[in-house]
N, C-alpha and C positions, 0 to 999 in steps of 0.2 A: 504493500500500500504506500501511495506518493504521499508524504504529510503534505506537501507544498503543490496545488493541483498546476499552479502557472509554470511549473518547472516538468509537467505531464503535455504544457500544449509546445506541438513542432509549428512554426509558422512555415509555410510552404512556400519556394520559390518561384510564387506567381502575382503577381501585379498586374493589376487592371487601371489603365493608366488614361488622361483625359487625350481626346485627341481632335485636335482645332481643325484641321482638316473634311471631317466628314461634317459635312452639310444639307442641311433639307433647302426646297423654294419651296418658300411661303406667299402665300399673298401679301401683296400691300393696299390696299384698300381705304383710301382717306373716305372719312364719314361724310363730308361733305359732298354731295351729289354733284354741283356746281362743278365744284374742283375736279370731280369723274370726268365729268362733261369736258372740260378745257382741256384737260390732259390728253384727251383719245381726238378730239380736236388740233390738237398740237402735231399727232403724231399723224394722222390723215392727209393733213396739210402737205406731207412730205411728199415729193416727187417717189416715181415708184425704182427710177436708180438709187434715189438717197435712202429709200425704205431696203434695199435690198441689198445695198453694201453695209448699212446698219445691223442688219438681222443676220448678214454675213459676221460679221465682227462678232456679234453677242454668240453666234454656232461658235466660232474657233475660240471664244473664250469661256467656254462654259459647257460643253458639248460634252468633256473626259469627267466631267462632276456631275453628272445627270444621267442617270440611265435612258432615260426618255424626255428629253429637254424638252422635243416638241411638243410631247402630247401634254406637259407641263405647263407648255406656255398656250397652250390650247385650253385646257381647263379654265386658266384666269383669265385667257380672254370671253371665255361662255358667262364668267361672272360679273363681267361689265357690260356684255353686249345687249344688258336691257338700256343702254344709255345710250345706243345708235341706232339712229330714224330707220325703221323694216326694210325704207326703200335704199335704202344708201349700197352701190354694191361696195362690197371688200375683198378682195383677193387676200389670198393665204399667206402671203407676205405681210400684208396688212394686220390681220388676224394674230399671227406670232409677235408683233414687234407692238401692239397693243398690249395685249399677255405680259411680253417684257415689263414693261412699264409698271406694272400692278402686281409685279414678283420680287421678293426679297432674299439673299440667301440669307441661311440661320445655323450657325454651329451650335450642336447640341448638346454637346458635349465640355465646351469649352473652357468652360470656368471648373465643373467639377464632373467625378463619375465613382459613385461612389452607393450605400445601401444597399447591397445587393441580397437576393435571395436564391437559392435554389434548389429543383427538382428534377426530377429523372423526366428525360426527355421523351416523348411519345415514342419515338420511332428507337428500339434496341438492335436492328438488325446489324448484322456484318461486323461483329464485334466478338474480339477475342475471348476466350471465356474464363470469367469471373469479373470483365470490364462492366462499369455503365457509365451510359450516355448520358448527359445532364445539358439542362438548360439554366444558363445565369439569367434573372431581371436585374436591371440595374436604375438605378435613379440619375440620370443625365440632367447635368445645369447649363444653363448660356446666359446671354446678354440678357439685363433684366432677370437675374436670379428665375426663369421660368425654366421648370423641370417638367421632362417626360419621362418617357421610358422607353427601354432598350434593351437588346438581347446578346448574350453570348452564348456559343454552345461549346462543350469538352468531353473529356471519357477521364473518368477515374480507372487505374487499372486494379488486377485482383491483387497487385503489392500496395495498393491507397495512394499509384503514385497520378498526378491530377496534369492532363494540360487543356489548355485551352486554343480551340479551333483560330488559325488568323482569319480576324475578320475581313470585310467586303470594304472597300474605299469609300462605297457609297452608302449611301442613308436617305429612307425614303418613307414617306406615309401612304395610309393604307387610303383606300376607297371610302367614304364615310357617309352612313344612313342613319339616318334619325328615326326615331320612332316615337312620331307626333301619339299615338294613342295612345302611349303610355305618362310621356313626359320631355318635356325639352332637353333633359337633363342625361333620360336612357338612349342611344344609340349602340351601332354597330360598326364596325371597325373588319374590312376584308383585304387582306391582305394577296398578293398574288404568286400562286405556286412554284413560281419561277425564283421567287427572291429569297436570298439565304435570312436564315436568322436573325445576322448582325446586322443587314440592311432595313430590318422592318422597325420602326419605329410611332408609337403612340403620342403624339405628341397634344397638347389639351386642345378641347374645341373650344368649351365655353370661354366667355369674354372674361380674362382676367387668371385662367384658372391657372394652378399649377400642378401637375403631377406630384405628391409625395410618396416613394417609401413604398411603393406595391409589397404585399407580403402575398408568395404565391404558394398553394399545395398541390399537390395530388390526394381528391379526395374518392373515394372510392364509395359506392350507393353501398346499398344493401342488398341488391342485385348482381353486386358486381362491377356496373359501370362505373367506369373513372371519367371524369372531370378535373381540367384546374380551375381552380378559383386563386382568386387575389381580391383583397380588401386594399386599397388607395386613399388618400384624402387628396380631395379636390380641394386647393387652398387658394383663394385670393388675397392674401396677406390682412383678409377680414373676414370671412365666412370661412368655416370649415366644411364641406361637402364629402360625407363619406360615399364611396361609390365602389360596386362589388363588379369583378371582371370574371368572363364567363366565359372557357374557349375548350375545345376538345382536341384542337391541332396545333394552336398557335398561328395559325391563317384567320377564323375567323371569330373575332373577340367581340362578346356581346358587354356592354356596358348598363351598370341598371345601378342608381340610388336606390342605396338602403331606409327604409323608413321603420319607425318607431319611435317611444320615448325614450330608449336607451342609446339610441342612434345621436353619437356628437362627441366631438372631440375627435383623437388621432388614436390610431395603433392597433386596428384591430388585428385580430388573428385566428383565423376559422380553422376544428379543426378537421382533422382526417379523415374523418367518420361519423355519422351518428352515434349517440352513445343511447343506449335504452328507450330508441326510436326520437330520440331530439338531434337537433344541430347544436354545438357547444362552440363558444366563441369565448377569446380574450379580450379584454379591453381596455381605455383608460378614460371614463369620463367625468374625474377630475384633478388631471396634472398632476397627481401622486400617487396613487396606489393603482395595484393592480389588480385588475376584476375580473370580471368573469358570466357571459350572459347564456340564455337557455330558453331556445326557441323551436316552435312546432316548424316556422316557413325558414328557410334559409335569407328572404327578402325584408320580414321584421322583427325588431326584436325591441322587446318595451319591457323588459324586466333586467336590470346588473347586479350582481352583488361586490362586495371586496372577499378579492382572492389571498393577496398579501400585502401589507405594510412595509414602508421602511422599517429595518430594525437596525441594519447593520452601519458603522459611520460611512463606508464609500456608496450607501444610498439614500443617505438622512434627505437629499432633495426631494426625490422621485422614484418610482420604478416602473416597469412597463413590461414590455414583451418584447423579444426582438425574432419574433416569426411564430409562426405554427408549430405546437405540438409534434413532437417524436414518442408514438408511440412503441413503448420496448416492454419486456415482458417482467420489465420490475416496475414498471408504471410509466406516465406521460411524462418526455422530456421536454421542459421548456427550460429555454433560453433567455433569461431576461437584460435589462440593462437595467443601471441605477447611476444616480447623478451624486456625487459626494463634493466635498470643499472644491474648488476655486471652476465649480463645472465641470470637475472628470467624471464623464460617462466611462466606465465599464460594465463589461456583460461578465452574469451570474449564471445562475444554474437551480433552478427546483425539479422536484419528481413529484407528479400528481398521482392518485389512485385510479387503475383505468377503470375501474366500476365507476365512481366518483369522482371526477376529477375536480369537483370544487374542495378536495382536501386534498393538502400537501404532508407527503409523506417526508422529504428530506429535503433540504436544501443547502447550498454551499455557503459555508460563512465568509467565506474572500471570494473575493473577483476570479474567474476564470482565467480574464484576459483584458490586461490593461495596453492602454496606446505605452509604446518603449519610445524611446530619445527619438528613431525616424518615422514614430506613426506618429508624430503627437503636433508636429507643425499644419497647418492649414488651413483653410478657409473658418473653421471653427475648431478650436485648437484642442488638446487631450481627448478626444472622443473616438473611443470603437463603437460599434454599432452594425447591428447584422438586421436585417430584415425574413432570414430563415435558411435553416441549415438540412443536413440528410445524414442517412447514418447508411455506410457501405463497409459489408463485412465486421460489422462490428466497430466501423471507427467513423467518429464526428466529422463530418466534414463542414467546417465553419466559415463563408464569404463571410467578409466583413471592413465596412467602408473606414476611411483612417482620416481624422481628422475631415471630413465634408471635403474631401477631394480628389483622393486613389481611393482605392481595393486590394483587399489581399484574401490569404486563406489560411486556415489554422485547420489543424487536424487533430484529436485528442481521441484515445481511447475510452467507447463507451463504461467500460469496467470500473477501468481507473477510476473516472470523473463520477459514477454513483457510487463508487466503494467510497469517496472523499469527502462526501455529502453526510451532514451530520442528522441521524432519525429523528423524526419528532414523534412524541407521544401526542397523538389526539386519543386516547381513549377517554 
């Protein structure tokens, strides 16, 4: 038995690193109608050599950053084209260099890439045996502190050793469908079968929002069927929108707000399974302790309790969750974080009961995993933080963002880290 459990975690030589390079086109779209108007005016105006050495120049500078530039600059021009008279003709030159005009590029990544969660990838084929497939979420930041989301994929092999797939240069968004009958808020997100992993990116619709923190599982029905889900906070730097993510492929992601009285605040975490015919969710809604809700629908949830308290000094701020449940056969492993003096976030460790999981059978009385001398500089400085981990062959495998701006991974033996967990008597 390891008395000291942070002398039991390997941090793994893999880094997930920000990269200024890959970029989505965005629309640009002034609110001003008027100003629509002048602009697509401006650009009409042009003789059709000047329109066409123009949209020449924009191809040769931007052509190798866009998988599909035109059909890109085709989209944003369909989004203006209620602001030119039916009768007016436009050739297709036209048409692109209008588009141009109302496109922005956006590095997604730029500023930070960091939260990440992860789970065993749908597809296990063609894999050496005792390997699995994994897919990373990650929380992506740019200009304007706005965050989405993004993907990596890897294979852990049967030694726990991990890498990760090179990514795509490009970065792209999905096809987006709203679903007025439910809510402005629920849409769909379809991605196209052609595009790798790393290129598919979620980036926010609504006005203002910002991706936080996806925490994703693999949850499994009681049928059988598997699902992932992910819990997100939609964040305008004023309203918290929590919103639950729904996808069977990773192609095509349904989006749906969660409702209920329990519904508010950040952090959920759903977990694997029903437990005694309910959905069991973690949660935090109110900035310190951690809870725990218990609902018949997956979609609401109007009852929380408190799961745990700060007790220990490196979490007298806060504590929370940092992902979904690992269910092991000594009980539910969660992952928490807690905030202690001067803001140092580390992540902890409890065992739940899996009859019960609103009782905690053991829990670590030190940090698992604190930021060292090179996690601890960054956009928010001393901070680990994981959004969800997996357990292969018996060993933790832990993503986890460093200071709000890389990624890395730790790995600890499951054994280890509950033999080190000190028992609580609830009788």
């Amino acid at each position: 038995m390891t008395t000291d459990i942070q002398q039991a975690v390997k941090r793994e030589n893999v880094k997930l690193i920000r990269d200024t390079s890959r970029v989505i086109a965005r629309t640009l779209i002034p609110e001003d109608i008027s100003f629509i108007k002048r602009i697509i005016d401006r650009v009409l105006r042009l003789s059709e050599i000047e329109a066409q050495e123009l949209i020449e120049q924009i191809k040769l500078g931007y052509k190798n950053r866009h998988k599909d530039l035109a059909g890109i600059l085709q989209s944003h021009f369909n989004q203006v084209s209620k602001y030119i008279p039916p009768s007016m003709p436009i050739t297709s030159t036209q048409r692109m260099l209008v588009g141009a005009y109302f496109t922005m590029e956006y590095s997604i990544e730029s500023a930070a890439l960091f939260n990440p969660s992860i789970v065993p990838h749908p597809d296990q084929s063609n894999l050496a045996e005792g390997s699995l497939r994994f897919i990373l979420s990650l929380r992506a930041t740019g200009e304007g502190h706005i965050s989405s989301l993004v993907f990596r994929s890897g294979v852990v092999d049967i030694n726990n050793s991990i890498s990760i797939d090179e990514k795509s240069k490009y970065a792209e968004t999905p096809e987006i469908r709203r679903d007025v009958l439910i809510g402005e808020s629920d849409y769909t997100f379809q991605f196209r079968p052609d595009q790798d992993i790393s290129e598919r990116v979620i980036f926010p619709v609504l006005k203002n929002e910002s991706i936080e923190d996806a925490r994703f599982v693999r949850f499994v029905d009681e049928n059988g069927d598997v699902t992932y889900y992910a819990t997100y906070t939609a964040f305008d730097r004023f309203t918290i929108l929590p919103q639950l993510i729904r996808t069977k492929d990773f192609l095509t992601f349904n989006i749906i707000t969660l409702k209920g009285r329990a519904i508010q605040d950040k952090g959920m975490a759903l977990f694997p399974r029903k437990i005694n015919g309910k959905y069991f969710m973690l949660s935090r809604q109110d900035g310190e302790n951690n809870r725990i809700m218990v609902s018949e629908s997956i979609h609401l949830w109007d009852k929380t309790e408190i799961l745990q308290e700060p007790i220990d000094t490196w979490e007298f701020n806060k504590i929370g969750n940092c992902g979904s449940p690992i269910e092991t056969s000594k009980g539910w492993l969660v992952l928490t974080h807690g905030v202690g003096p001067m803001r140092q976030y580390s992540i902890g460790a409890i065992l739940l009961d899996l009859a019960n999981p609103k009782k905690i059978v053991a829990r670590l009385e030190k940090p698992l995993l604190m930021a060292n001398k090179e996690e601890r500089e960054g956009y928010v400085p001393n901070v680990v933080y994981s959004c969800g981990s997996l357990i292969h062959r018996n060993t933790l495998i832990i993503p986890y963002g460093m200071s709000d701006i890389t990624s890395g991974i730790a790995i600890v033996d499951v054994n280890e880290l509950i033999n080190c967990m000190k028992l609580l008597n609830n009788s």
